[in-house]
Every structure is written in C-alpha cells, then in structure tokens.
TORKOL-4160 file (C-alpha; in steps of 0.2 Angstrom, whole numbers, padded with zeros to 4 digits, m for minus):
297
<pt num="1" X="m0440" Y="m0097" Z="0502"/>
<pt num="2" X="m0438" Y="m0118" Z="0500"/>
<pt num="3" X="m0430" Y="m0124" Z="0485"/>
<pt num="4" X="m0446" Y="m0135" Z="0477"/>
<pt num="5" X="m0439" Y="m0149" Z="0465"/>
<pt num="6" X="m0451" Y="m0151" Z="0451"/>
<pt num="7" X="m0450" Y="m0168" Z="0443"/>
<pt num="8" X="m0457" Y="m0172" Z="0427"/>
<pt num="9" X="m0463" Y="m0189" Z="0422"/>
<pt num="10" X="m0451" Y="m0197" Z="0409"/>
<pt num="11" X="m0451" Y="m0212" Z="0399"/>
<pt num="12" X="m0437" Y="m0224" Z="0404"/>
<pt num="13" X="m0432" Y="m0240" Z="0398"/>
<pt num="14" X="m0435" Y="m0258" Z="0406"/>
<pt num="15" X="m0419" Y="m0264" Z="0416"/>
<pt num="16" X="m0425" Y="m0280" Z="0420"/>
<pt num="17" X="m0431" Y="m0290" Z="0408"/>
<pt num="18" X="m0445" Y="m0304" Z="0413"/>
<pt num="19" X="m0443" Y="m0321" Z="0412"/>
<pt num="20" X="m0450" Y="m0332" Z="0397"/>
<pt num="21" X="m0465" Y="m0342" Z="0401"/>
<pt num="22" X="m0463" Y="m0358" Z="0408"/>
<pt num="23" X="m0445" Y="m0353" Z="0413"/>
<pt num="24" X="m0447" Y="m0350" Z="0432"/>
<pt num="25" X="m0444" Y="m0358" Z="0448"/>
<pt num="26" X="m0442" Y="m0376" Z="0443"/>
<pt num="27" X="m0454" Y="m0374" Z="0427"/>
<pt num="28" X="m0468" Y="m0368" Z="0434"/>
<pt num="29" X="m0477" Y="m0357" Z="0422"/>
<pt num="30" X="m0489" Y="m0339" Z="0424"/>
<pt num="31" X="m0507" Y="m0342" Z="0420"/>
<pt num="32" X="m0521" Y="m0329" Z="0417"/>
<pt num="33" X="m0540" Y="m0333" Z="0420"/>
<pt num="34" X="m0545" Y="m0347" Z="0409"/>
<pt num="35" X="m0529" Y="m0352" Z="0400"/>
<pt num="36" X="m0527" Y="m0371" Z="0398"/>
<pt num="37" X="m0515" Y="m0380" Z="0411"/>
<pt num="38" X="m0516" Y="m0395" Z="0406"/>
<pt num="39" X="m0528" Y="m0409" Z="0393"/>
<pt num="40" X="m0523" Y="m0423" Z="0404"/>
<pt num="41" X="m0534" Y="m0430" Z="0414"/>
<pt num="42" X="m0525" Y="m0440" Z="0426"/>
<pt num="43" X="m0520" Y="m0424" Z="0434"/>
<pt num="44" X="m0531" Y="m0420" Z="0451"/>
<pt num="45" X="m0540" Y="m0403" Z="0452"/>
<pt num="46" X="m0533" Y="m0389" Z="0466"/>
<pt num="47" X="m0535" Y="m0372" Z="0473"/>
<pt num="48" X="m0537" Y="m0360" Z="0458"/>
<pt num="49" X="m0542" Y="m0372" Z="0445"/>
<pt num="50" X="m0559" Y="m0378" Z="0437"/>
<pt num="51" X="m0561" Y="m0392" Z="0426"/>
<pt num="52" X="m0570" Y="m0388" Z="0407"/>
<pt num="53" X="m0572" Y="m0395" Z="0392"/>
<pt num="54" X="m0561" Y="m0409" Z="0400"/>
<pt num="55" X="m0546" Y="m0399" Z="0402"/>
<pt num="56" X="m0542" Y="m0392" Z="0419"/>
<pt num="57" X="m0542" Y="m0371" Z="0417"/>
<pt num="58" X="m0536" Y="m0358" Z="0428"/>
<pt num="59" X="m0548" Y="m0347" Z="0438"/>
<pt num="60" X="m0536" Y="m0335" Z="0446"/>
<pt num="61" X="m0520" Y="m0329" Z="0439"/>
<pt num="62" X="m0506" Y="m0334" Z="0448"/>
<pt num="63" X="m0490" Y="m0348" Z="0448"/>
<pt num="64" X="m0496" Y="m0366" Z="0442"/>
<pt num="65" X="m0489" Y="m0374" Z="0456"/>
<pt num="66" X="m0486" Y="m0395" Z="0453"/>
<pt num="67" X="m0487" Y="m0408" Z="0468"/>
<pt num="68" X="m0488" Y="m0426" Z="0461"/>
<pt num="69" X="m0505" Y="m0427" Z="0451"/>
<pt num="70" X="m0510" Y="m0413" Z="0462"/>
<pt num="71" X="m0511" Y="m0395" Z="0451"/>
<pt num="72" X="m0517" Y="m0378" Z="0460"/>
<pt num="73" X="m0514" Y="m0360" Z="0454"/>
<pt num="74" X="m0506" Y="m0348" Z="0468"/>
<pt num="75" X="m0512" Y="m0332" Z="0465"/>
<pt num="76" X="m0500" Y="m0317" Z="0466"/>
<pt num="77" X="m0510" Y="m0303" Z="0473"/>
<pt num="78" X="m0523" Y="m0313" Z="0485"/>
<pt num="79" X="m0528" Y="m0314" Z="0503"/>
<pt num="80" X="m0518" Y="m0323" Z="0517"/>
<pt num="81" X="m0524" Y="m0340" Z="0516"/>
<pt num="82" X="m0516" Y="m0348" Z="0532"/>
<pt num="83" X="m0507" Y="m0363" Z="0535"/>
<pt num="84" X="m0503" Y="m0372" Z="0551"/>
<pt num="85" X="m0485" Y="m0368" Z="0558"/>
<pt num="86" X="m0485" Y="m0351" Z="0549"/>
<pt num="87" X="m0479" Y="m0332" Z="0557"/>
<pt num="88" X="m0491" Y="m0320" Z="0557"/>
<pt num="89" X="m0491" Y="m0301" Z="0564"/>
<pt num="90" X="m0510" Y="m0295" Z="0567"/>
<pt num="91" X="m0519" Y="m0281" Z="0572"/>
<pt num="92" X="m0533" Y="m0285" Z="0589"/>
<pt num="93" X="m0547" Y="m0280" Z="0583"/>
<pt num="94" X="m0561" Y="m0286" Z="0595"/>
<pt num="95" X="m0560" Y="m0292" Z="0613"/>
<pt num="96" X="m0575" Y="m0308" Z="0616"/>
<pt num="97" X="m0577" Y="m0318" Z="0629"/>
<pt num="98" X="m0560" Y="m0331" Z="0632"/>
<pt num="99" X="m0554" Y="m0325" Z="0615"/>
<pt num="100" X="m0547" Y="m0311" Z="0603"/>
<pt num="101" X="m0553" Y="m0308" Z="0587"/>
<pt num="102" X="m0538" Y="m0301" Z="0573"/>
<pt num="103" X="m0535" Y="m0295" Z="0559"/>
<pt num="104" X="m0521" Y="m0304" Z="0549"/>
<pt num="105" X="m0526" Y="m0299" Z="0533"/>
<pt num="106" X="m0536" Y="m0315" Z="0530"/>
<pt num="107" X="m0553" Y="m0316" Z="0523"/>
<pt num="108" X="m0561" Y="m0319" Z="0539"/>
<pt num="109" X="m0554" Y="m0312" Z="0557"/>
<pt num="110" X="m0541" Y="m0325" Z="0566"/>
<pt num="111" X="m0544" Y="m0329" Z="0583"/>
<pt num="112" X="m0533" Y="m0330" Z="0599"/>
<pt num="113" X="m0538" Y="m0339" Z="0613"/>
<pt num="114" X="m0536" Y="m0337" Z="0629"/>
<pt num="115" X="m0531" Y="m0353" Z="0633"/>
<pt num="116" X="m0518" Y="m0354" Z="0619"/>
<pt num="117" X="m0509" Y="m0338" Z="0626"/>
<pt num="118" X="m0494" Y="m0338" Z="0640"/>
<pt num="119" X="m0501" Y="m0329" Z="0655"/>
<pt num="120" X="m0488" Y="m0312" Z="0660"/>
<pt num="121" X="m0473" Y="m0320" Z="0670"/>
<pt num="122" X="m0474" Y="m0337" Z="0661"/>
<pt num="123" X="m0485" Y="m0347" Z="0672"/>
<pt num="124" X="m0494" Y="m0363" Z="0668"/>
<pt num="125" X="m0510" Y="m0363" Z="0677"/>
<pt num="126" X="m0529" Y="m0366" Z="0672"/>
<pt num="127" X="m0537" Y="m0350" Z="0668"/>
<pt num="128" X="m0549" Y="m0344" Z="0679"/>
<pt num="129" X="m0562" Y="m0332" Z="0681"/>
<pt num="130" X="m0551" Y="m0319" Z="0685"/>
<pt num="131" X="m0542" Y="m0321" Z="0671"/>
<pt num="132" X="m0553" Y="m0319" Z="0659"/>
<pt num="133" X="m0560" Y="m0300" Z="0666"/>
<pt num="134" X="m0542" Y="m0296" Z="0665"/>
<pt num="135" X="m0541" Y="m0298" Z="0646"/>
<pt num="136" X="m0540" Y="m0280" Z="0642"/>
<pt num="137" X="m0525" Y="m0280" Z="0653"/>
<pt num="138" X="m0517" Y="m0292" Z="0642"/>
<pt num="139" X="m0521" Y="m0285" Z="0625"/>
<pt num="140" X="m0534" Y="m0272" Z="0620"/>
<pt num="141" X="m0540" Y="m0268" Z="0603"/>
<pt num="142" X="m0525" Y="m0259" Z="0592"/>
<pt num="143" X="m0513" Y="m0268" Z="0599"/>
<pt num="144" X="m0500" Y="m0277" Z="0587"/>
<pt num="145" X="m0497" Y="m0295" Z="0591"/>
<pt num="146" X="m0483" Y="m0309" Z="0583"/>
<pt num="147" X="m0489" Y="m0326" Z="0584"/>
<pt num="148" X="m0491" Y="m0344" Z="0576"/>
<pt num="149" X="m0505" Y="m0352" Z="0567"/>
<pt num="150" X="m0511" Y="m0366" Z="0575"/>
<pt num="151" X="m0526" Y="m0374" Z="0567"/>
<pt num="152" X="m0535" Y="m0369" Z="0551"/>
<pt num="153" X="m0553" Y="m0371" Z="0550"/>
<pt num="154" X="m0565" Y="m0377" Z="0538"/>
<pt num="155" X="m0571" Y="m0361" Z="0530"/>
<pt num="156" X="m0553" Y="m0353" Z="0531"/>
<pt num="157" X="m0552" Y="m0344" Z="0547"/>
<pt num="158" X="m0537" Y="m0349" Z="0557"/>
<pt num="159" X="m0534" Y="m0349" Z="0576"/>
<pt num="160" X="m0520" Y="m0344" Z="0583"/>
<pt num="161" X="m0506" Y="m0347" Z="0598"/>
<pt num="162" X="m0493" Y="m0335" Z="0607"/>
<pt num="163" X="m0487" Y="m0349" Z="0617"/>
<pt num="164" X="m0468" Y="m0346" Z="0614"/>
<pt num="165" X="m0460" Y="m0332" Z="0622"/>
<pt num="166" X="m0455" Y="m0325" Z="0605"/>
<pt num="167" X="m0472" Y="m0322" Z="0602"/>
<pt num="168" X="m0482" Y="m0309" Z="0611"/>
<pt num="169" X="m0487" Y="m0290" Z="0610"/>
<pt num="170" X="m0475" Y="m0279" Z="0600"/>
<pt num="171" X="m0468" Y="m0262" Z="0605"/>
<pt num="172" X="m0462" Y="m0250" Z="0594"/>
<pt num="173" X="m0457" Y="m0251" Z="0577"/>
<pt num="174" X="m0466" Y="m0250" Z="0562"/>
<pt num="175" X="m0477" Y="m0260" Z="0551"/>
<pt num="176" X="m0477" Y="m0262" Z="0532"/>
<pt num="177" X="m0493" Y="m0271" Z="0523"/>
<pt num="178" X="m0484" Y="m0281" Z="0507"/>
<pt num="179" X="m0496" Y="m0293" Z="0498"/>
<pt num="180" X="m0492" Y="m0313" Z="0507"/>
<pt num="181" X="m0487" Y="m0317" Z="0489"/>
<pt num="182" X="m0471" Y="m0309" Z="0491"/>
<pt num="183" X="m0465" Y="m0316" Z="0508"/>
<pt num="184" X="m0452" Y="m0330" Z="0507"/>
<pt num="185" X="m0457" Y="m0346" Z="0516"/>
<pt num="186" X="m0442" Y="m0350" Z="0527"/>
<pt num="187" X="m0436" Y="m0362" Z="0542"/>
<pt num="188" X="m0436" Y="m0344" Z="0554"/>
<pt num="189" X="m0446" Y="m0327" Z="0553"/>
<pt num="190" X="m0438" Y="m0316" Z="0565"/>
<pt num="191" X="m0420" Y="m0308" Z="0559"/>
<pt num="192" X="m0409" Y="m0299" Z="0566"/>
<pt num="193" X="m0401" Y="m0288" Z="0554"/>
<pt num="194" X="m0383" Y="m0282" Z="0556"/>
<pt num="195" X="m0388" Y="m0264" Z="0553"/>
<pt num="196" X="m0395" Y="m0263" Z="0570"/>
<pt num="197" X="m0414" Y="m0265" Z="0567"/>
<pt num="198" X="m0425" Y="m0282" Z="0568"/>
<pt num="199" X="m0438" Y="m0288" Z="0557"/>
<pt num="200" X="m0452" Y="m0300" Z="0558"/>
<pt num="201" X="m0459" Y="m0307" Z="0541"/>
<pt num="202" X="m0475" Y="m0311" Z="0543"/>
<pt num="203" X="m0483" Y="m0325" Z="0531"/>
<pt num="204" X="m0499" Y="m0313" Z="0530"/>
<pt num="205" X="m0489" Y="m0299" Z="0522"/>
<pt num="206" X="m0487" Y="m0290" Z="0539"/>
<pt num="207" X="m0470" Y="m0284" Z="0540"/>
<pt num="208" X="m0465" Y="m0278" Z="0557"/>
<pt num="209" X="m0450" Y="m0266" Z="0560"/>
<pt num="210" X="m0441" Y="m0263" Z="0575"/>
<pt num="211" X="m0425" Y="m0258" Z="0584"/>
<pt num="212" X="m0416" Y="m0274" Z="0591"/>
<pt num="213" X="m0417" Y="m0277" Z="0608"/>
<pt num="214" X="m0402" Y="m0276" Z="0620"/>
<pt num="215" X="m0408" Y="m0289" Z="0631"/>
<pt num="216" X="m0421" Y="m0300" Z="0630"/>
<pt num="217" X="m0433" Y="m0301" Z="0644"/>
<pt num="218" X="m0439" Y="m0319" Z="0644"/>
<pt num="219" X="m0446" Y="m0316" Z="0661"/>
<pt num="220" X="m0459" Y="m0305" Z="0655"/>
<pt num="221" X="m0471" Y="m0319" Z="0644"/>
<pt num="222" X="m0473" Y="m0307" Z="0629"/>
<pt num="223" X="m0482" Y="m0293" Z="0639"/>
<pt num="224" X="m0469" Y="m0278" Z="0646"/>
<pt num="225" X="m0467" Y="m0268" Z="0631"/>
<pt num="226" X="m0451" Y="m0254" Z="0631"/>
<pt num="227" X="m0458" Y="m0235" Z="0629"/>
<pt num="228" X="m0442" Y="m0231" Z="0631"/>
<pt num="229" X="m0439" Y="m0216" Z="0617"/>
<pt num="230" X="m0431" Y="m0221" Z="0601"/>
<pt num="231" X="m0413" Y="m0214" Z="0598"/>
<pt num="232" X="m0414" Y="m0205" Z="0580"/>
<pt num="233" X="m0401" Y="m0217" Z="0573"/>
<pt num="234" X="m0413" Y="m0232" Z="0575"/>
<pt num="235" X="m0429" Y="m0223" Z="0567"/>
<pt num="236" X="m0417" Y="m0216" Z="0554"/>
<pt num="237" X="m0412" Y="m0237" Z="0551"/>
<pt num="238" X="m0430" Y="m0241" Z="0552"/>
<pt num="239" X="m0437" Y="m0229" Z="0541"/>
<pt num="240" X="m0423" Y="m0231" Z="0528"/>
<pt num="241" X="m0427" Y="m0252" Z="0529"/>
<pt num="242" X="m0444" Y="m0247" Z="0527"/>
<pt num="243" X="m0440" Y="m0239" Z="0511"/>
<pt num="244" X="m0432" Y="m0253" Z="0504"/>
<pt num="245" X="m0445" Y="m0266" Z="0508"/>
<pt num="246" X="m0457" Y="m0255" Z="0498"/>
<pt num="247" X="m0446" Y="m0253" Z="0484"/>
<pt num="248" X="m0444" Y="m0273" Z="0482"/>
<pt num="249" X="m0462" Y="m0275" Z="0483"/>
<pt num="250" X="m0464" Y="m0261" Z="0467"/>
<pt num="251" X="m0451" Y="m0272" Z="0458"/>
<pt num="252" X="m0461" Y="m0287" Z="0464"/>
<pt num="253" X="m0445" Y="m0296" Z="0472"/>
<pt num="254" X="m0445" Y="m0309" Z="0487"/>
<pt num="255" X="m0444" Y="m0301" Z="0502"/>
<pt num="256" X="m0434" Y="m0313" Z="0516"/>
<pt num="257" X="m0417" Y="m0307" Z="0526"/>
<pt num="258" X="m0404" Y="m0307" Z="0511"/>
<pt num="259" X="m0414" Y="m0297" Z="0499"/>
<pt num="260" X="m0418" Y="m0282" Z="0513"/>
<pt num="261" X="m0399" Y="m0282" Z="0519"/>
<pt num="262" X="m0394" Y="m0282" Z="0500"/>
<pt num="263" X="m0407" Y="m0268" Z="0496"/>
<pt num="264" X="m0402" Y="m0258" Z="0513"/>
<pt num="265" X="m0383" Y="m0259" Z="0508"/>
<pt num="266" X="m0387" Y="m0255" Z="0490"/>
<pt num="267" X="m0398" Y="m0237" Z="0494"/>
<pt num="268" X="m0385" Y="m0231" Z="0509"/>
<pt num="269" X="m0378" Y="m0220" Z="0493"/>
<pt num="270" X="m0395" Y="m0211" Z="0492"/>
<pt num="271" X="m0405" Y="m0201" Z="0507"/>
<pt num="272" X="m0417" Y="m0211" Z="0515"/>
<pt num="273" X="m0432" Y="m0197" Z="0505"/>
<pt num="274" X="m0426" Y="m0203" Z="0489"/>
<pt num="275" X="m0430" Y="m0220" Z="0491"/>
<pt num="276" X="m0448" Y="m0217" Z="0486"/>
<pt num="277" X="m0442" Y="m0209" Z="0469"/>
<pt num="278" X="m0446" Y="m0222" Z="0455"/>
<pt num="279" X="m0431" Y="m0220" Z="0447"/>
<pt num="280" X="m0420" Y="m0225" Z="0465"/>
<pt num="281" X="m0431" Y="m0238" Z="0467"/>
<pt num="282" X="m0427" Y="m0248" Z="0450"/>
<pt num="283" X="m0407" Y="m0244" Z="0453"/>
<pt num="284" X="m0408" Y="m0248" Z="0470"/>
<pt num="285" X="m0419" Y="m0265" Z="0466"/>
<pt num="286" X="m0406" Y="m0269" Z="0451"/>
<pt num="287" X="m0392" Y="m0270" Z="0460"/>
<pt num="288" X="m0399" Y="m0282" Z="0473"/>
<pt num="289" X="m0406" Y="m0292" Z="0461"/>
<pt num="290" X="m0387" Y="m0293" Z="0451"/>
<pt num="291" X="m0379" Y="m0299" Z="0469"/>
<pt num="292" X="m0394" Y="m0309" Z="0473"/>
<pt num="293" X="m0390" Y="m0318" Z="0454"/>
<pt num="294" X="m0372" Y="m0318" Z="0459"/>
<pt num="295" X="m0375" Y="m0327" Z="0474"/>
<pt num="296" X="m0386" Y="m0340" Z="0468"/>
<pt num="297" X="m0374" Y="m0342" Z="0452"/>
C-alpha cells in the first residue's frame, strides 16, 4: 500500500515583512477605497479616482501612481486594461466575418483582423475572397495566439496584430493565468531562459510556457506548429517553471525573466510536487527575493 503523507496546518511566522506605507517604488503609496490622496486641488483627476468633498479619493485599491498633475490609482487585482504596443497571449474564442474575436482577459473580447495578420508563407497581398473562407484554416476557436495590441478603443476593447513573425499561433507548452498586475513592463516579452524552456509574458497575465525551439522557421508566417512529442526533460523543466511562477504570484512578487530563473534555481533542491507546498513556496520565494535585493543593492 502507498505511503500517504498527512499534513497538518501549522501556524508559521511572517518572513518577509511588508513595506511601510508611502515607502514603495519611488514613494508611491497603497490606497484602499475612499482613503484621501490628496487636499490639493491643483492635482488632475485619473483612472481610480473620484473627487469629494474637494479632496480627490481613491475608488479602487491599488498603487497611487503620480504623472505631473496627473494622479490615478492602479489597482492590484483588476482586468487587463490594454495599451498600445503591449504583448498579449489570447485564447480564439469566436470566428466573424474578416476578424477573430479573443479572449485576453480584458473586460470586453479583443479582436484580430484579418487584414492585420500575416498570410501563411509571409506574403504581402490584398485579401481576397478566398481568404476569408479559409479563416478557420488559419486559426479556429481554442487556439492560443501571441500577438501585439494595436489600437485601443473607446469603450476598452483593443484590437490587435500578428504582423511580426514572432507573433502567431502557439504550439505546445503551457499556460499559466497571473493577475496583469504582476507582469513586469519591459523593452522585450519573449525570453529564452538558460534552463532550456522559453516564456512569453503576456501584459494580460497570460503566461505561456514552452520548450525552446532549435531552429526557428521564419518561412512559415506564424502558422506550422511542431506536434512533435515533448522529450520528458522539457515537460519536467516546464512543469517545474510552472511551479515557480505560481509560487511568486502567492508571494505577490514581479514576475519578468530574473525573478523566474532566480526562483527556478532556487527550488531545483526540492521535487518539482513540492513546489505547491506552502511552506516551499515562501522559502523558495525568500531566497529569490534576498538575491533579487542583492542584485539591486
């Protein structure tokens, strides 16, 4: 018979403590629904804010976030709101006539035009006719898609392009939903990480996970996709990143490229199952946070 382990809840002590109010990234403080910002009335209302009594109150809790006279509250657990030039990884949802609906976990669907897509092969033509009853051929509903956001309209839904060939329809791998608070803006999205996996990081909080391509096929306009089985040291690598991205997200730390290599180096002492422990999560987590400190100090 199977060894079961039994574990019993246990109270444990904090190991990070948080920071003091008003002590964050460049002095930006935490707000909770209808705390005070700010009495002055030169400031300019934004996103997550409400003027009342002639002081300018927080709606939402989140990070008071400063431009110029400009104040708005980023809330920590939210929907994606999208902004132009972002990296998103969605779900098709819906195939229309010249266009795909998506789910990027925004309010509202996002939409993929045909006309904002590269054909298969790369070719730069009108679209015709033809192409549009061959949509399904392209991209069906279930399929997981990279791409960029290229306009955002007025009531929040944002359209988007696959235009480059880094963007297109993913293969295997697998995908992680985080909150879009905890994604890290940076200059690139798409890492290739030195223990043998790759990641995308979407802005929406969809997280895809896959094993890093031998050669790129720039031939093949973000279509072919590789069935080709998975050796069991990638999905062991995959599944053990996987692990770690869900343990920074209970220990609500950034997610961008040095945090999951930090946090994968840190947990290569555990088995990849023990990763959803509690208790390997926070030592895991405090360890990356010290060489993340030590790296920034």
């Amino acid at each position: 018979m199977a060894g079961v382990e039994v574990r019993l809840p246990a109270a444990r002590e904090r190991l990070a403590q948080g920071l003091p109010r008003g002590a964050g990234e460049g002095g930006r403080d935490l707000v909770a629904p209808g705390d005070t910002i700010t009495t002055d009335p030169g400031y300019m209302r934004g996103h997550g804010t409400y003027m009342g009594n002639e002081k300018l109150v927080a709606s939402v809790a989140g990070v008071v976030d400063r431009v110029n006279k400009l104040v708005c509250v980023k809330a920590l657990k939210t929907r994606y709101n999208g902004e132009v030039g972002d990296i998103v990884v969605g779900r098709i949802t819906e195939v229309q006539q010249k266009r795909w609906k998506v789910e990027t976990n925004s309010r509202l669907d996002s939409v993929l035009l045909l006309s904002s897509m590269n054909l298969p092969g790369g070719e730069l033509r009108r679209r015709s006719a033809e192409d549009e009853l061959a949509m399904r051929d392209y991209l069906q509903e279930g399929d997981l898609i990279s791409a960029e956001v290229q306009a955002v309209f007025s009531d929040g839904a944002v359209s988007l392009h696959t235009r480059s060939l880094k963007y297109g329809k993913l293969a295997q791998g697998v995908l992680v939903q985080v909150s879009p608070s905890l994604v890290k803006r940076q200059k690139t999205h798409f890492h290739d990480l030195p223990c043998g996996a790759s990641v995308i990081l979407g802005n929406n909080g969809f997280i895809w996970i896959y094993p890093t391509p031998g050669q790129k096929d720039e031939e093949a306009g973000g279509f072919v996709t590789n069935l080709e089985p998975v050796p069991l040291p990638d999905r062991e690598v995959i599944s053990r990143l996987r692990n770690c991205i869900l343990a920074l997200v209970a220990q609500k730390l950034m997610l961008y490229d040095t945090s999951i290599v930090y946090c994968y180096e840190a947990s290569l002492s555990h088995q990849i199952k023990d990763l959803l422990k509690a208790e390997v999560m926070e030592e895991v987590v405090l360890q990356t946070r010290q060489r993340l400190l030590e790296l920034e100090g």
